[in-house]
PyMOL Python script that loads the backbone (N, CA, C, O; Angstrom):
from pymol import cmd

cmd.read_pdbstr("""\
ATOM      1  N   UNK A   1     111.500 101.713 107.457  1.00  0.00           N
ATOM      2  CA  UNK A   1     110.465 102.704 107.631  1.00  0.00           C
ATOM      3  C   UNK A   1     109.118 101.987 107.750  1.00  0.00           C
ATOM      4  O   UNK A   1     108.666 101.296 106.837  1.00  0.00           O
ATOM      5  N   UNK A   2     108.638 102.139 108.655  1.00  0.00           N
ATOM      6  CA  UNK A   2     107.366 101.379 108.818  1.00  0.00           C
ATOM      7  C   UNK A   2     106.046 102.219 108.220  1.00  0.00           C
ATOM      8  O   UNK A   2     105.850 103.424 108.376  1.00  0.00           O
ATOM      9  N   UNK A   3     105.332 101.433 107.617  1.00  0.00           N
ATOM     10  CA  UNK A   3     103.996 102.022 106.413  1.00  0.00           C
ATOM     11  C   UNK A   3     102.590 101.187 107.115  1.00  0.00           C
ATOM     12  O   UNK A   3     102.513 100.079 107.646  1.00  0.00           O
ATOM     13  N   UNK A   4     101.598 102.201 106.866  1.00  0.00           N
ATOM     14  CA  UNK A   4     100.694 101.804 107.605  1.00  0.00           C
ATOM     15  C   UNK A   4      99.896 101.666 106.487  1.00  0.00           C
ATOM     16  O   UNK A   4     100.181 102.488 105.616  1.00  0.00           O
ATOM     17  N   UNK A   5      98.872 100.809 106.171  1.00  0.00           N
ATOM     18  CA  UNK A   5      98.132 100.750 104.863  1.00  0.00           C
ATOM     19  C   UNK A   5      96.434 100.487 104.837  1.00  0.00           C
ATOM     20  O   UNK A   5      96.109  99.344 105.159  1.00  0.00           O
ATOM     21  N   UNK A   6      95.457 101.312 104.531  1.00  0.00           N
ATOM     22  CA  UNK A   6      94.141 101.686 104.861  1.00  0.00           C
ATOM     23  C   UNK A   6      93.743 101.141 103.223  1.00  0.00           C
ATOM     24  O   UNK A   6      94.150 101.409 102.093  1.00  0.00           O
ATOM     25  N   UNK A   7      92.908 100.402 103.709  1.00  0.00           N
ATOM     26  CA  UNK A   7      91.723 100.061 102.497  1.00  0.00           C
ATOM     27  C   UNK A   7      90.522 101.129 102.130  1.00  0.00           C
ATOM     28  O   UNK A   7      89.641 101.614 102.840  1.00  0.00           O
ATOM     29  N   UNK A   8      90.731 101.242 101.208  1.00  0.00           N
ATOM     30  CA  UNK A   8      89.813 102.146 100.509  1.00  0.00           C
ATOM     31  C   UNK A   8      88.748 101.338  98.974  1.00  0.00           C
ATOM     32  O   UNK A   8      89.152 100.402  98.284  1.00  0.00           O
ATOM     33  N   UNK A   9      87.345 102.081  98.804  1.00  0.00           N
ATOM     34  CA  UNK A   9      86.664 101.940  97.645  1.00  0.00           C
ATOM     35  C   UNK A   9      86.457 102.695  96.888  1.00  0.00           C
ATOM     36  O   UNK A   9      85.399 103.288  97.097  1.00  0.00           O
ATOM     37  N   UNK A  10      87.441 103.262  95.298  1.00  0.00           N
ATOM     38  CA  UNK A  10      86.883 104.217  95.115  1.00  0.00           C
ATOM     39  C   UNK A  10      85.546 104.012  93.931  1.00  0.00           C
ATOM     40  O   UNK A  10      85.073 102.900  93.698  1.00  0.00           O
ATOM     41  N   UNK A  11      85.125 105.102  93.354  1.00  0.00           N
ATOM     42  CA  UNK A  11      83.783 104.825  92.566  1.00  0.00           C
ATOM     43  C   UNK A  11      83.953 105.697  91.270  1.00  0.00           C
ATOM     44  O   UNK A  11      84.713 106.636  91.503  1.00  0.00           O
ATOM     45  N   UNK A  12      83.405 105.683  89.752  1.00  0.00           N
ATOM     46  CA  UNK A  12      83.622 106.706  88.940  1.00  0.00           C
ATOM     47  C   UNK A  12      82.502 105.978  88.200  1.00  0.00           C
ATOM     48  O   UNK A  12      82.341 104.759  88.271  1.00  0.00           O
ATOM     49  N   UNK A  13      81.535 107.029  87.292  1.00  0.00           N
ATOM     50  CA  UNK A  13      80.907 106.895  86.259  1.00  0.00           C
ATOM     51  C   UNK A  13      81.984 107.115  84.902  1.00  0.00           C
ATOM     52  O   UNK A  13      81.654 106.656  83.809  1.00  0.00           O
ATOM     53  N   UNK A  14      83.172 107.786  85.060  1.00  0.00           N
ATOM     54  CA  UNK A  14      83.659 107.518  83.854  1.00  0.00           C
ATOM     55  C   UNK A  14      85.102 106.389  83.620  1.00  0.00           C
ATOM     56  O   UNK A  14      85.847 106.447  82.643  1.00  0.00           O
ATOM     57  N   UNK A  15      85.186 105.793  84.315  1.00  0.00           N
ATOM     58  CA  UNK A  15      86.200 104.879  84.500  1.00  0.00           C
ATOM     59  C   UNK A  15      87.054 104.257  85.428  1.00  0.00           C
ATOM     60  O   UNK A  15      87.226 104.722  86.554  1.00  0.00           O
ATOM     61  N   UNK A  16      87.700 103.045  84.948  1.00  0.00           N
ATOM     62  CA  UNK A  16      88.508 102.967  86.223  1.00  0.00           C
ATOM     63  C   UNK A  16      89.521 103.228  86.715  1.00  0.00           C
ATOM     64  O   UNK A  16      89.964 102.726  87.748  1.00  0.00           O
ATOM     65  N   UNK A  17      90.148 104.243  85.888  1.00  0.00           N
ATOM     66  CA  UNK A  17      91.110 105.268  86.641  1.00  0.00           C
ATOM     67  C   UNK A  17      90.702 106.655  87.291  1.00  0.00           C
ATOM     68  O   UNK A  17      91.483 107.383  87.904  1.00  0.00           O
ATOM     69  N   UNK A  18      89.480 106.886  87.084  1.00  0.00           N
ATOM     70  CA  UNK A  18      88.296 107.619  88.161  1.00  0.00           C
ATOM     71  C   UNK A  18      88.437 107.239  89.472  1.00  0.00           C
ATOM     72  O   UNK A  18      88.743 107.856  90.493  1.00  0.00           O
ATOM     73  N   UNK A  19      88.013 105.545  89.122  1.00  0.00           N
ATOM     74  CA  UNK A  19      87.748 105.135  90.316  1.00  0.00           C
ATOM     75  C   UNK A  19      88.922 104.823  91.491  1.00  0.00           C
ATOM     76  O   UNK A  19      88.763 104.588  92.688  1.00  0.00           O
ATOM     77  N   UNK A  20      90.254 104.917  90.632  1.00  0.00           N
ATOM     78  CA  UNK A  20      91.437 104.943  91.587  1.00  0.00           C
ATOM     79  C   UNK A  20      91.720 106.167  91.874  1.00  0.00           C
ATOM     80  O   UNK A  20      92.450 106.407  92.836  1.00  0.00           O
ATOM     81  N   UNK A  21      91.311 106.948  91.267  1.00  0.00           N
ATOM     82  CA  UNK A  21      91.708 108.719  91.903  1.00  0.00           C
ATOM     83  C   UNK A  21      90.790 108.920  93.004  1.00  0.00           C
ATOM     84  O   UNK A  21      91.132 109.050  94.179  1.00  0.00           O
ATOM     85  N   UNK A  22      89.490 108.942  92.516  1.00  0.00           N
ATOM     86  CA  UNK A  22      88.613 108.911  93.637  1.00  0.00           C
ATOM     87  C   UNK A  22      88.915 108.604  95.489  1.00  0.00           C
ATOM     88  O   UNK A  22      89.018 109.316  96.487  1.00  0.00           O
ATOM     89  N   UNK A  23      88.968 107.190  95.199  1.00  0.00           N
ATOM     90  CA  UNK A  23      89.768 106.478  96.656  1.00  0.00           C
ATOM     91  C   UNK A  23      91.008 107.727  96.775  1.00  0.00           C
ATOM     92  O   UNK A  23      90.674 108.798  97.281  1.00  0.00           O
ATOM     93  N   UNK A  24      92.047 107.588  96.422  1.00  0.00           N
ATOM     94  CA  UNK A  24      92.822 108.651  96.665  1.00  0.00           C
ATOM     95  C   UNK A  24      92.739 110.062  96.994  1.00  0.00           C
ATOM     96  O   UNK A  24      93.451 110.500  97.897  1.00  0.00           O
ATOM     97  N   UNK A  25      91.845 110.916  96.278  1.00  0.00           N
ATOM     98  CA  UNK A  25      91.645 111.836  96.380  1.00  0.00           C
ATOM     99  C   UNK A  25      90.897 111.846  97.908  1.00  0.00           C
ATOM    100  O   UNK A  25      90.921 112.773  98.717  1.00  0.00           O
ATOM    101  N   UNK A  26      90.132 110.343  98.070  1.00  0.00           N
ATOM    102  CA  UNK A  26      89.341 110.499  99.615  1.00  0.00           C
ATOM    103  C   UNK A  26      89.937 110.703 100.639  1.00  0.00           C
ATOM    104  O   UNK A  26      89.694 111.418 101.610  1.00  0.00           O
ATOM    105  N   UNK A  27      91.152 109.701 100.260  1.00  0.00           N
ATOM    106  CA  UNK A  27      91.957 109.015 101.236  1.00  0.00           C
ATOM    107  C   UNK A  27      93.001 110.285 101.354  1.00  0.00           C
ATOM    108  O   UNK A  27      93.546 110.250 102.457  1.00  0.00           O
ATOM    109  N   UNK A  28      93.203 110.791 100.988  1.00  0.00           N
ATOM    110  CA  UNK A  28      93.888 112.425 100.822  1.00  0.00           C
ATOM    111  C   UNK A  28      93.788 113.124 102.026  1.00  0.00           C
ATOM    112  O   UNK A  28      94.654 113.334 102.876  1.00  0.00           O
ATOM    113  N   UNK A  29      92.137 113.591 101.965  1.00  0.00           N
ATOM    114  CA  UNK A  29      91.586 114.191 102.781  1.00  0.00           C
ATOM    115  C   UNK A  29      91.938 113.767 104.443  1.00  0.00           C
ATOM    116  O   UNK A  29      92.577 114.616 105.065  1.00  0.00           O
ATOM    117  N   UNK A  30      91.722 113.062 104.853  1.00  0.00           N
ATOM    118  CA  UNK A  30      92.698 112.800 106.413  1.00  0.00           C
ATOM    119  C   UNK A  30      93.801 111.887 106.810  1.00  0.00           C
ATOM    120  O   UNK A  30      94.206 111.660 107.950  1.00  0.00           O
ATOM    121  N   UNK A  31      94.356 111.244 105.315  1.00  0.00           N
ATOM    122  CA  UNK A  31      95.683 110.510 105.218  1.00  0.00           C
ATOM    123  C   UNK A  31      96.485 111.246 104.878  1.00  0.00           C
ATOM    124  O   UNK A  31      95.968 112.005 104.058  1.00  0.00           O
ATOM    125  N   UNK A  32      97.513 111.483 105.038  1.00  0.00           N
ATOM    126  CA  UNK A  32      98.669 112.094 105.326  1.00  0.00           C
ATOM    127  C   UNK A  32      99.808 111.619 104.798  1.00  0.00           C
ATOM    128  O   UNK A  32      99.937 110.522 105.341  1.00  0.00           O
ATOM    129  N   UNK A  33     100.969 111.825 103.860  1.00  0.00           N
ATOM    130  CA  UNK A  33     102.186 111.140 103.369  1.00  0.00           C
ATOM    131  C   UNK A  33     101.710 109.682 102.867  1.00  0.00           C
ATOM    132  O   UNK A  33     102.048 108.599 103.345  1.00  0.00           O
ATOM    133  N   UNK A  34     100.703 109.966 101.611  1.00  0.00           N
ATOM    134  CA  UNK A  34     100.638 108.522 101.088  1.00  0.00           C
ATOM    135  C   UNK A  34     101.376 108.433 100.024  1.00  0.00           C
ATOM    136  O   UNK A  34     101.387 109.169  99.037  1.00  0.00           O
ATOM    137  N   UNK A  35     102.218 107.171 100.337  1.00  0.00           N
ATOM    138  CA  UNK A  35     103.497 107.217  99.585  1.00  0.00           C
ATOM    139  C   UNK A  35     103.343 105.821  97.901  1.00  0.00           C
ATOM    140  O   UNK A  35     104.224 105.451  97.126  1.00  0.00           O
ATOM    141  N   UNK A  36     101.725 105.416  97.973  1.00  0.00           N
ATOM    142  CA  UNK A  36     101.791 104.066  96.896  1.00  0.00           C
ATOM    143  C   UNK A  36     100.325 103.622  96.837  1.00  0.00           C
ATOM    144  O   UNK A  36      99.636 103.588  97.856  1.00  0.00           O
ATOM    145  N   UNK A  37      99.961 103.357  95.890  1.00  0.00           N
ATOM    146  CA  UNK A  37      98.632 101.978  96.152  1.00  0.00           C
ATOM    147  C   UNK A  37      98.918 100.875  95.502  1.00  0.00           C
ATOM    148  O   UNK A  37      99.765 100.718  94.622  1.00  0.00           O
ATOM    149  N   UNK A  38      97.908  99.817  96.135  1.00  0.00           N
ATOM    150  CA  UNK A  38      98.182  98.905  95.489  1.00  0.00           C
ATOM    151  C   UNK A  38      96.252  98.607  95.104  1.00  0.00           C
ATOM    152  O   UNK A  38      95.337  98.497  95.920  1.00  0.00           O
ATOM    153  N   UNK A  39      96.185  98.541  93.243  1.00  0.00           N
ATOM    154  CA  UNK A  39      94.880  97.810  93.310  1.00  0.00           C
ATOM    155  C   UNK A  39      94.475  96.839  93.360  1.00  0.00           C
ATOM    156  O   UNK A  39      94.727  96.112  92.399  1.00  0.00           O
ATOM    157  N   UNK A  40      93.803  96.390  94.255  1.00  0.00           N
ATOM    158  CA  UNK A  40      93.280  94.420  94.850  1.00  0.00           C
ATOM    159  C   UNK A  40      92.392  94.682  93.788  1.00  0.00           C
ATOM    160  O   UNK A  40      93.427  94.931  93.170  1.00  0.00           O
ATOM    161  N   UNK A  41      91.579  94.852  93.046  1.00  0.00           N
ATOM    162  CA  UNK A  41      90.002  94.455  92.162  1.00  0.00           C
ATOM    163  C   UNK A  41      89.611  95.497  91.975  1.00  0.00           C
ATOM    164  O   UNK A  41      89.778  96.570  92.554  1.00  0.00           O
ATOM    165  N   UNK A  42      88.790  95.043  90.712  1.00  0.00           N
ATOM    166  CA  UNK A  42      88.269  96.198  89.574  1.00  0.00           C
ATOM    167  C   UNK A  42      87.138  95.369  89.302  1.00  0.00           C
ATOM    168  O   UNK A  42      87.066  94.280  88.732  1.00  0.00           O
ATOM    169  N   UNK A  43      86.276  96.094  89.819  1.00  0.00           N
ATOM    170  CA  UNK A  43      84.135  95.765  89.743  1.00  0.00           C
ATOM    171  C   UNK A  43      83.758  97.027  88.897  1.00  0.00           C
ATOM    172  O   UNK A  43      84.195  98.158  88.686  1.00  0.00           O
ATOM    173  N   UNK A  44      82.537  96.091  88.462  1.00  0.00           N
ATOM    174  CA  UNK A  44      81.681  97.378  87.789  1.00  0.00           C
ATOM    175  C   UNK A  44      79.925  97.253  88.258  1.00  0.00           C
ATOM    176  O   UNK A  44      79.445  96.300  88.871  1.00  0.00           O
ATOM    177  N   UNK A  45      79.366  98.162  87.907  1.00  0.00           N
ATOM    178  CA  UNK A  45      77.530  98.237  88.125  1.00  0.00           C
ATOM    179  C   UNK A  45      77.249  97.888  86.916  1.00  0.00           C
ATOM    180  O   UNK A  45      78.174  98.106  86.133  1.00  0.00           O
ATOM    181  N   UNK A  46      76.354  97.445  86.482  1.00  0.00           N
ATOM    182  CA  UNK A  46      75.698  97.290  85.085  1.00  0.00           C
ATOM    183  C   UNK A  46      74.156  97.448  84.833  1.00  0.00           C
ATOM    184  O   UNK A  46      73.416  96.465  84.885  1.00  0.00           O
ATOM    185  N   UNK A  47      73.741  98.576  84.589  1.00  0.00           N
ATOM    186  CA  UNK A  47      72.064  98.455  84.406  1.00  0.00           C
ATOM    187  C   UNK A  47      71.791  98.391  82.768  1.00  0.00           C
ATOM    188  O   UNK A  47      72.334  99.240  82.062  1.00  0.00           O
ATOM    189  N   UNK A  48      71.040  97.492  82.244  1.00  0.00           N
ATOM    190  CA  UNK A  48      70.416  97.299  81.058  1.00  0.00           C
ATOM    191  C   UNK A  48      71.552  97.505  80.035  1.00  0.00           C
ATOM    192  O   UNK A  48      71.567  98.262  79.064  1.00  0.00           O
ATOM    193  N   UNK A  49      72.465  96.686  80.461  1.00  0.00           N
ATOM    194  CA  UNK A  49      73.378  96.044  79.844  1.00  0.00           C
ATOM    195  C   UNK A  49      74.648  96.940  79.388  1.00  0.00           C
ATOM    196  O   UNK A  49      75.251  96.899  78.315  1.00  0.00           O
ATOM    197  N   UNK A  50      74.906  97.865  80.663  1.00  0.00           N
ATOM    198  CA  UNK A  50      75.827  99.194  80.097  1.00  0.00           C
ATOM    199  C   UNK A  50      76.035  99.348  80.859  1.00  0.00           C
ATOM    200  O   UNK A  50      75.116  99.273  81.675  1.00  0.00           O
ATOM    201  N   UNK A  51      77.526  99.743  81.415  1.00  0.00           N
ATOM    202  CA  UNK A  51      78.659  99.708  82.458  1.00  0.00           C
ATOM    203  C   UNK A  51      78.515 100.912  83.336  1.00  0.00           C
ATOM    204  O   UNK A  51      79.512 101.633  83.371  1.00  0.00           O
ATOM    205  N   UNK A  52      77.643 101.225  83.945  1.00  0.00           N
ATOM    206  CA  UNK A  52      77.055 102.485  84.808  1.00  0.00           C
ATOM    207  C   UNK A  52      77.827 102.895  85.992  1.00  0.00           C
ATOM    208  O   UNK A  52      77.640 104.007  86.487  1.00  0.00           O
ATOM    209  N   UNK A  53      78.744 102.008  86.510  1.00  0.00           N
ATOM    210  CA  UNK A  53      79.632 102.826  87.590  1.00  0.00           C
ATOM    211  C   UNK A  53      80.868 101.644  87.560  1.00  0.00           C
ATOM    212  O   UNK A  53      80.639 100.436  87.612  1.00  0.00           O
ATOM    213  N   UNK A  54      81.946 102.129  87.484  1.00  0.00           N
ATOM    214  CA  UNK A  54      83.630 101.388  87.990  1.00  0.00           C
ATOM    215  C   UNK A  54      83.478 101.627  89.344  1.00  0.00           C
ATOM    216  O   UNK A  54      82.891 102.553  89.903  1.00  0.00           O
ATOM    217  N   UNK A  55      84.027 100.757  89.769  1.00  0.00           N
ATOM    218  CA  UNK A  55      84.895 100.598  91.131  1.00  0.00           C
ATOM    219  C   UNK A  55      86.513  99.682  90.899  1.00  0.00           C
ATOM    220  O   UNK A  55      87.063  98.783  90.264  1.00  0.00           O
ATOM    221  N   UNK A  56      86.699 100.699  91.933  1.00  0.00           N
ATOM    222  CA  UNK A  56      88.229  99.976  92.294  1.00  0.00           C
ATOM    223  C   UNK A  56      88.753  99.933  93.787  1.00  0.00           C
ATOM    224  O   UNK A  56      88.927 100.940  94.472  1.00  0.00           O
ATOM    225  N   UNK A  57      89.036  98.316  94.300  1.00  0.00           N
ATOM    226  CA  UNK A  57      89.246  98.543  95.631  1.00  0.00           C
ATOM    227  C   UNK A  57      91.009  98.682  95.710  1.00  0.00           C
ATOM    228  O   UNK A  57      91.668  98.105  94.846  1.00  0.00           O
ATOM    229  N   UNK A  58      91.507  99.255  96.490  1.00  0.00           N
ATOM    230  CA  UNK A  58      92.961  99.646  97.002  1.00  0.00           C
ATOM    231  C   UNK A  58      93.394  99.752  98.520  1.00  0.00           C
ATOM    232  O   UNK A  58      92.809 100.061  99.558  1.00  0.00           O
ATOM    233  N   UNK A  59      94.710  99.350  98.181  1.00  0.00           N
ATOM    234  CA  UNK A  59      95.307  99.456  99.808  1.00  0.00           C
ATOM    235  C   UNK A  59      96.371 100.569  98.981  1.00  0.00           C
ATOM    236  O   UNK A  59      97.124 100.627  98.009  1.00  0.00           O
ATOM    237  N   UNK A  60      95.948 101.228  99.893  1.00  0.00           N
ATOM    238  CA  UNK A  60      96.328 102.868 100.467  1.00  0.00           C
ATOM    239  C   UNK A  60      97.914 102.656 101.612  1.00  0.00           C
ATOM    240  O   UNK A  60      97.805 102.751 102.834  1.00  0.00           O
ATOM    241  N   UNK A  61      99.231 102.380 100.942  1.00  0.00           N
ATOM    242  CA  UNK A  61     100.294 102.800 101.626  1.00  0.00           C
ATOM    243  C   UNK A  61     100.686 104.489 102.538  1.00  0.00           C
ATOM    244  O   UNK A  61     100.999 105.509 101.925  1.00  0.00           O
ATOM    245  N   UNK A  62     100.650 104.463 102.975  1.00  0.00           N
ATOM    246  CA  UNK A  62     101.167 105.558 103.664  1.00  0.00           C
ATOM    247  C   UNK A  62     101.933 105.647 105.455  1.00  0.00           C
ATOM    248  O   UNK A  62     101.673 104.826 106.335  1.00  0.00           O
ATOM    249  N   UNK A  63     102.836 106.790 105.611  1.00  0.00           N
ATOM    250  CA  UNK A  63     103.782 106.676 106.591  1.00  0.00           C
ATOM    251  C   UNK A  63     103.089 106.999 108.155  1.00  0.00           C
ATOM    252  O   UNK A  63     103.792 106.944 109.165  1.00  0.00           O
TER     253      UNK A  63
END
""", "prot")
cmd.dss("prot")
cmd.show_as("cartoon", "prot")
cmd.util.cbc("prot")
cmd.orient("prot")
């Protein structure tokens, strides 16, 4: 079965399983039968010394 796989960034002020729903939930919207992710890296923002936004980048499996 051949899988086609789209990179996505997602973003969350409350974490980084925010930030993997996020991407997903995006990637939702005009991806179609996504069947997996995989997460490549987990970044964060930091202003005045406090973790102000997660990110998580992902490859987005789908058919």
């Amino acid at each position: 079965m051949p899988v086609k796989v789209t990179e996505m960034v997602g973003e969350s002020t409350s974490g980084w399983k925010g930030a993997v729903q996020s991407a997903v939930d995006e990637a939702s919207r005009t991806i179609h039968d996504i069947v997996g992710v995989e997460v490549v890296n987990f970044t964060a923002n930091v202003k005045n010394g406090q973790v102000v936004e997660y990110k998580a980048n992902l490859k987005i499996a789908h058919k």
